[in-house]
C-alpha positions as CSV (number, residue, x, y, z in Angstrom):
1,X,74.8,73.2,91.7
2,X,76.5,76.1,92.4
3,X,76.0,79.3,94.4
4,X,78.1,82.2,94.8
5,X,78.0,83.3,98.9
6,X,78.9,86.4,100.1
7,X,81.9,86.8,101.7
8,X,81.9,88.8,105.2
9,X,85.1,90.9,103.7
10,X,86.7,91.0,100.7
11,X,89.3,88.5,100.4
12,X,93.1,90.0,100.5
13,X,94.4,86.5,99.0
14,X,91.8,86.8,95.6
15,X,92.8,90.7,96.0
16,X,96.0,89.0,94.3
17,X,95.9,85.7,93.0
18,X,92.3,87.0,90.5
19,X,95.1,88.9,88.1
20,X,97.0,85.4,87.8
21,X,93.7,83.2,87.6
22,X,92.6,85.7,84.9
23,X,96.1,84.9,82.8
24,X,95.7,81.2,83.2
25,X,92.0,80.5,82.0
26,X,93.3,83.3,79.3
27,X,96.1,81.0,78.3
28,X,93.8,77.8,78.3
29,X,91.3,80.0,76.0
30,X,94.0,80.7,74.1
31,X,94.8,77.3,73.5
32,X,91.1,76.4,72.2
33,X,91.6,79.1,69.4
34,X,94.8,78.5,68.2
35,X,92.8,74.4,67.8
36,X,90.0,75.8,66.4
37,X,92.1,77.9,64.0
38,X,94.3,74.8,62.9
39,X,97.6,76.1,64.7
40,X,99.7,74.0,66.6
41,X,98.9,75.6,70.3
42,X,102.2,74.9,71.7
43,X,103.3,77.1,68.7
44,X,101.5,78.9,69.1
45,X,101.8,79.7,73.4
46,X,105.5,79.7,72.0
47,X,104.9,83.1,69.6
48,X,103.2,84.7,72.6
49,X,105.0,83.4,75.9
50,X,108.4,82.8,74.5
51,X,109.4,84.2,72.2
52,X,109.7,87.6,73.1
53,X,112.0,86.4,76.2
54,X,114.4,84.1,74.4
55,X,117.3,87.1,73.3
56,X,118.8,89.9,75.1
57,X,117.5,91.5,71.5
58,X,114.2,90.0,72.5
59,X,113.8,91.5,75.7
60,X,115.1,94.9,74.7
61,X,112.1,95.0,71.6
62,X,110.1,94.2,75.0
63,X,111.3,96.7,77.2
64,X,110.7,99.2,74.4
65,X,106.9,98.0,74.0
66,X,106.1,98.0,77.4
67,X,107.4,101.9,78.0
68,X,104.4,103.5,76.8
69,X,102.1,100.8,78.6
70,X,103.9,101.3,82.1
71,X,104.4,104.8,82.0
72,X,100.6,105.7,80.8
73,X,99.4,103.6,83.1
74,X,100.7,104.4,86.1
75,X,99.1,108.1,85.5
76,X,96.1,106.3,84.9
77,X,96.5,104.4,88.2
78,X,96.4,107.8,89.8
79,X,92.9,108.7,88.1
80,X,91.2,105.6,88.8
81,X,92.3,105.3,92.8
82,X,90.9,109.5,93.0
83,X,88.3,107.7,91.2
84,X,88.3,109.9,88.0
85,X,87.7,107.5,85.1
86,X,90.1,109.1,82.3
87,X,89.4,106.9,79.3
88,X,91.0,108.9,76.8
89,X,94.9,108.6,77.0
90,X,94.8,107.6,74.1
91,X,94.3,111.3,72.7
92,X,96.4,112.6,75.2
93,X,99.1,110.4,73.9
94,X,98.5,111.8,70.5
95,X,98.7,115.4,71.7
96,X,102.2,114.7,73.3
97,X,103.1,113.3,70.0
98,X,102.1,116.4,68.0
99,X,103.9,118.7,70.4
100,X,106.6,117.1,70.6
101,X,106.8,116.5,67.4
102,X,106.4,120.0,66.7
103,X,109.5,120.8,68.7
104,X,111.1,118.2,67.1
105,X,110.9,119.7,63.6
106,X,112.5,122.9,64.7
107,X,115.9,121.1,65.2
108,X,118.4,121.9,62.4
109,X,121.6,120.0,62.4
110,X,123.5,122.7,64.4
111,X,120.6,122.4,67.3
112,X,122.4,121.1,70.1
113,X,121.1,117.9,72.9
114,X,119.7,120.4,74.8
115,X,116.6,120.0,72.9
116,X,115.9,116.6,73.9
117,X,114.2,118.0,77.3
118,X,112.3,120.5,75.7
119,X,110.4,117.6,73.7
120,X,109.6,115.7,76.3
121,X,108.3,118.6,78.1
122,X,106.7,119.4,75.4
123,X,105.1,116.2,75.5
124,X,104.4,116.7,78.7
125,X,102.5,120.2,78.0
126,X,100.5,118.7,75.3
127,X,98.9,115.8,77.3
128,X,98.7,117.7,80.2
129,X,96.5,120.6,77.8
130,X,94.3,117.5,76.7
131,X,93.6,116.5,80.1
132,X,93.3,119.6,81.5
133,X,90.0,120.3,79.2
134,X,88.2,117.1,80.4
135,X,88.9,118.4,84.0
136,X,87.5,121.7,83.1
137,X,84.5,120.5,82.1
138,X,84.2,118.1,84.7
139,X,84.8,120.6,87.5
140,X,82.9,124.0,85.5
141,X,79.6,121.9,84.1
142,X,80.0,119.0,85.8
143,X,80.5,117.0,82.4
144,X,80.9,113.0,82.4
145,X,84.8,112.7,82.0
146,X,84.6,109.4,80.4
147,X,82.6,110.6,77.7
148,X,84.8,113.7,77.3
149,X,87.9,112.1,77.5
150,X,87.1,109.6,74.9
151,X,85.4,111.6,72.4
152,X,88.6,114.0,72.9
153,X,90.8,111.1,71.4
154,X,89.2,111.6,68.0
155,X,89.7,114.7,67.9
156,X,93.4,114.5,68.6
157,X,93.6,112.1,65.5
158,X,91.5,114.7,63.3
159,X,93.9,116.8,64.3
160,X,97.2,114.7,63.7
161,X,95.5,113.8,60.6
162,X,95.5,117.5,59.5
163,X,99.0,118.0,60.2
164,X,100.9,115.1,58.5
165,X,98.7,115.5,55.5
166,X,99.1,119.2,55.2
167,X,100.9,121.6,57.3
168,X,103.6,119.6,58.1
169,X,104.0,116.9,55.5
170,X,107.1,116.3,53.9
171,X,107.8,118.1,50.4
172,X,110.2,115.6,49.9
173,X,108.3,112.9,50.8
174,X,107.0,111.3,47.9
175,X,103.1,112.4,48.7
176,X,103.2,110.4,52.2
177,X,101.0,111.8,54.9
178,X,104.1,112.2,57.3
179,X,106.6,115.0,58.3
180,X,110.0,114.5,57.7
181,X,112.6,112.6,59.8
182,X,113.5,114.2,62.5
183,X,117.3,115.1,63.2
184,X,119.5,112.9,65.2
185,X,120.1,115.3,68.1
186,X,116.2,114.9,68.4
187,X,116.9,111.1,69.6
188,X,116.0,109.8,72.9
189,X,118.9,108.5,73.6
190,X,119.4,104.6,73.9
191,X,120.9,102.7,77.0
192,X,123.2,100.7,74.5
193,X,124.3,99.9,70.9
194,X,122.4,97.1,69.2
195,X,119.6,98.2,70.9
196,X,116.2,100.0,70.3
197,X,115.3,100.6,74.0
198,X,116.3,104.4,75.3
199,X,116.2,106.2,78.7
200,X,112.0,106.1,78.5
201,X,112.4,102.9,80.8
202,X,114.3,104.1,82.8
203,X,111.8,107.6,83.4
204,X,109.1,104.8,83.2
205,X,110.9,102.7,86.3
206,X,111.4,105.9,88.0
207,X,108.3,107.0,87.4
208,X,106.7,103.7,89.7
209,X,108.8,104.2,92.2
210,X,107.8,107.6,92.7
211,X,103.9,107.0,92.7
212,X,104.8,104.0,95.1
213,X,106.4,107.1,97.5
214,X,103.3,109.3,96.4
215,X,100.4,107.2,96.8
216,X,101.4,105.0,100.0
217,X,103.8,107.4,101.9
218,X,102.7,110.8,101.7
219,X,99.9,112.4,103.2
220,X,99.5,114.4,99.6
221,X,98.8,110.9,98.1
222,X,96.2,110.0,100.9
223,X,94.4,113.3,100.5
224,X,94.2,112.3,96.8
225,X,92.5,108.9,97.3
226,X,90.3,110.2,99.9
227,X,89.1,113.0,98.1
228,X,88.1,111.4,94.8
229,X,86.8,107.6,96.6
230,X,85.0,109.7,100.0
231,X,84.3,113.1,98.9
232,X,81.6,114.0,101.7
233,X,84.3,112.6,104.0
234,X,87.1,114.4,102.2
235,X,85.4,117.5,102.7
236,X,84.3,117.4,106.1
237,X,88.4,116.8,106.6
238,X,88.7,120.0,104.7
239,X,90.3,118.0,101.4
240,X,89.3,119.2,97.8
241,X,87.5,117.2,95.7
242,X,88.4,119.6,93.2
243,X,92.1,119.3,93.8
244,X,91.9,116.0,93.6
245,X,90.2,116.3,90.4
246,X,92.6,118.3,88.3
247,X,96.1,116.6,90.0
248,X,94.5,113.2,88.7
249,X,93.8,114.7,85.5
250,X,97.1,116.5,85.0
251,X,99.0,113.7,85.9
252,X,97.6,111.2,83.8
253,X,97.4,113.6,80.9
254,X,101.3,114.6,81.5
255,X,102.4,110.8,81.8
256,X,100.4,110.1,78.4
257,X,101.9,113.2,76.7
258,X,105.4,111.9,78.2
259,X,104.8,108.3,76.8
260,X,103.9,110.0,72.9
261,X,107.1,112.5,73.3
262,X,109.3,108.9,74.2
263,X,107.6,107.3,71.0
264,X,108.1,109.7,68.1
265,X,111.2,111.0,69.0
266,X,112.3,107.3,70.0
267,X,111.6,104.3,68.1
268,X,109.4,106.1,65.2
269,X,111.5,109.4,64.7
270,X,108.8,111.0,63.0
271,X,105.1,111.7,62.8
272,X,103.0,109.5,60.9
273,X,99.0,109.0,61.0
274,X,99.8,105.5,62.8
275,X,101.4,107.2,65.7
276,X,97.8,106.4,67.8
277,X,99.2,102.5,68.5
278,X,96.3,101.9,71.2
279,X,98.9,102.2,73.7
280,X,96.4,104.5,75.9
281,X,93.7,101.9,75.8
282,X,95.3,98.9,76.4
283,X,97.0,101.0,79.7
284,X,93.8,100.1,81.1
285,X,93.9,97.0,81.2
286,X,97.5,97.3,82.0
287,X,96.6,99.3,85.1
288,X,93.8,97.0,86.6
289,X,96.1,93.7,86.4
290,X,98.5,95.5,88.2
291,X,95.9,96.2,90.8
292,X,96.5,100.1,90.4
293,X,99.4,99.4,92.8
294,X,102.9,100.7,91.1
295,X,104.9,97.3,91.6
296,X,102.0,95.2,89.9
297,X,101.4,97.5,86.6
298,X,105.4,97.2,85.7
299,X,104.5,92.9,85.7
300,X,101.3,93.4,84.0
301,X,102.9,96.5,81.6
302,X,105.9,93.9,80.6
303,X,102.8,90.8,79.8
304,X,100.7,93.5,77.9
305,X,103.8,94.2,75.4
306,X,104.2,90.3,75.5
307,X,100.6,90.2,73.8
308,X,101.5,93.0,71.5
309,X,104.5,91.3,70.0
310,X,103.2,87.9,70.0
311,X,100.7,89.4,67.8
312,X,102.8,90.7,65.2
313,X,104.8,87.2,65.5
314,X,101.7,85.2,65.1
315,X,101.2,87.6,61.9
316,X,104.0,86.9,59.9
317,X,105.2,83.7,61.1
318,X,101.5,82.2,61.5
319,X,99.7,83.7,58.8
320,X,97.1,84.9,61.5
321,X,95.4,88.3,61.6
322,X,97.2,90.9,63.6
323,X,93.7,91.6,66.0
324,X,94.8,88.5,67.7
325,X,96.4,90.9,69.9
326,X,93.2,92.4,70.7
327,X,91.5,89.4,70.8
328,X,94.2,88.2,74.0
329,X,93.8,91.8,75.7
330,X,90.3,91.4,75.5
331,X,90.1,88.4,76.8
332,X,92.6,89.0,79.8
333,X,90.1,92.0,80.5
334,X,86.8,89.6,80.7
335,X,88.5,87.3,82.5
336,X,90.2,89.3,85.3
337,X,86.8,91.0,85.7
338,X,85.3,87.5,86.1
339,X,87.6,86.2,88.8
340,X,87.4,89.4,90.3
341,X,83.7,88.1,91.5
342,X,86.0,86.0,93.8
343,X,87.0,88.3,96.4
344,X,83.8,89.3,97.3
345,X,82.3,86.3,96.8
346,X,82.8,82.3,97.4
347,X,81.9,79.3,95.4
348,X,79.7,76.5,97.1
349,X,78.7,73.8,95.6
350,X,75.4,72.2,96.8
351,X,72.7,69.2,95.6
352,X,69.2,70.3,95.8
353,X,68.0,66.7,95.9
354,X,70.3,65.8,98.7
355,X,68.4,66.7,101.7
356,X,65.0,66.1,102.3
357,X,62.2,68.6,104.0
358,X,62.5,67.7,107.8
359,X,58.8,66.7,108.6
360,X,56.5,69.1,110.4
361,X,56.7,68.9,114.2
362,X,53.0,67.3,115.9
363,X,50.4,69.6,117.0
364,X,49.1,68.1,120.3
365,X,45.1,68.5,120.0
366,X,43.2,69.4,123.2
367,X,41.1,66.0,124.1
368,X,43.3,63.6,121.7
369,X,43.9,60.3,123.3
């Protein structure tokens, strides 16, 4: 049988190898459904593992998937380590969309590049407003922030929907819920011809190594972590919970708003009602792989995309349902959580019948010969 023993401290190897024991037993899983679908597994490991690394085109359509993911989720990191559970980047994603968008579509063709700035600050703005309501509530009425948060994401759809199909759709666009294209001097602009990815990687790369510098070398970033995981202890150092609070807020919210701005006025170069690509959610998962440390979410951000094109490989060259790509995240999720148990925890394995009940020890009786 088995028995899980508690282990005296948690264990700094697990602390590391659980995120790569979580992708293998997700990869063996993976295997069993590809069988039980009647797909060649190899095939299909091949769509998911390989195929996305095999081109320099490849890896640039990979580099321009993972963006979003690493750049969402390292503001996310910074919630989760204050200990502020922001589950709705997904709607401050969309809000950096709209507002960028919006400052997108004031561009005319004599605009000059000096408005490429301006809309990712405005993307900026936008998430950083959607954020900055959840923290309000939070800090004002003391409102759950993962409930806020999250119902806040359909509200920034509602409100995306509104605008494509009426304010700002396109006269000229044949009745389709979208705005127009945006000019070319919107453009991010790219790193190289003959490829899609642009400068976001590079603000995303950036963007680690600053939170690295943040989080683990500055006595800002351990004030942060203190307040939000100790607050009695934060505040008897003088720290404010509060402050901590609205910086992990505003940061995650401005890092989502920062990933829609890169999105629209990158690779889509418009808005559309599919802007919302679940890039916020799946920054969760992103951001617990990685161990909320900055060097482990750009891996985990770069095998999150992996999943995301594999999915829409497995589509078209397959013939199997797009949600696989759900399915994989999903199970990469469960399965991290599961070897998680490890660090706190050891296996042993024991028989019950092995060992007998040592036999009571004599009672001498007073007179017994």
């Amino acid at each position: 049988m088995i028995k899980l023993q508690a282990r005296p401290e948690a264990s700094r190897f697990w602390t590391y190898a659980s995120p790569v024991l979580a992708l293998l037993v997700t990869v063996v899983l993976g295997v069993l459904l590809f069988v039980a679908l009647g797909k060649d597994p190899v095939r299909g490991l091949q769509v998911f593992f390989w195929e996305p690394l095999k081109s320099p085109y490849a890896i640039g359509e990979l580099m321009v998937k993972a963006t979003p993911l690493l750049i969402i989720a390292l503001g996310l990191s910074v919630c989760f380590r204050s200990n502020v559970w922001n589950i709705g980047a997904e709607g401050q994603f969309v809000m950096g969309a709209i507002a960028a968008g919006g400052v997108a579509l004031l561009a005319s063709k004599t605009t000059g590049p000096w408005i490429v700035p301006l809309i990712l600050l405005a993307g900026v703005a936008g998430g950083m407003l959607w954020s900055g309501i959840t923290a309000l509530l939070r800090d004002r009425f003391n409102a759950n922030e993962i409930l806020v948060s999250l119902m806040l994401v359909y509200v920034a759809d509602m409100l995306l929907g509104y605008l494509v199909f009426g304010p700002w759709k396109d006269p000229n666009g044949y009745n389709f819920p979208q705005t127009k294209t945006f000019e070319a001097v919107t453009q991010i602009p790219r790193l190289m011809q003959g490829s899609r990815v642009n400068i976001g990687i590079v603000l995303a790369l950036v963007g680690a190594a600053g939170l690295w510098m943040f989080m683990f070398r500055t006595f800002a970033g351990f004030r942060q972590e203190v307040s939000g995981l100790a607050p009695a202890a934060a505040r008897y150092a003088g720290f404010s919970s509060r402050r901590a609070l609205w910086v992990a807020l505003l940061v995650s919210g401005g890092a989502a708003g920062l990933a829609g701005a890169l999105e629209v006025a990158g690779p889509i170069g418009q808005l559309t009602p599919y802007v919302p690509a679940g890039y916020g959610f799946a920054a969760i998962i992103v951001a617990f792989v990685g161990r909320l440390h900055p060097v482990g979410v750009v891996f985990s951000a770069i095998l999150m995309s992996m999943f995301y094109i594999g999915g829409e490989l497995a589509q078209s060259r397959l013939g199997l349902p797009k949600s696989l790509t759900g399915v994989f995240q999903g199970l990469l999720l469960f399965n991290l959580l599961a070897c998680d148990t490890l660090m706190a925890y050891r296996i042993r394995f024991f028989n019950p019948l092995g060992s007998t009940a040592a036999p009571p020890p004599a009672v001498a009786v007073k007179g017994a010969r």
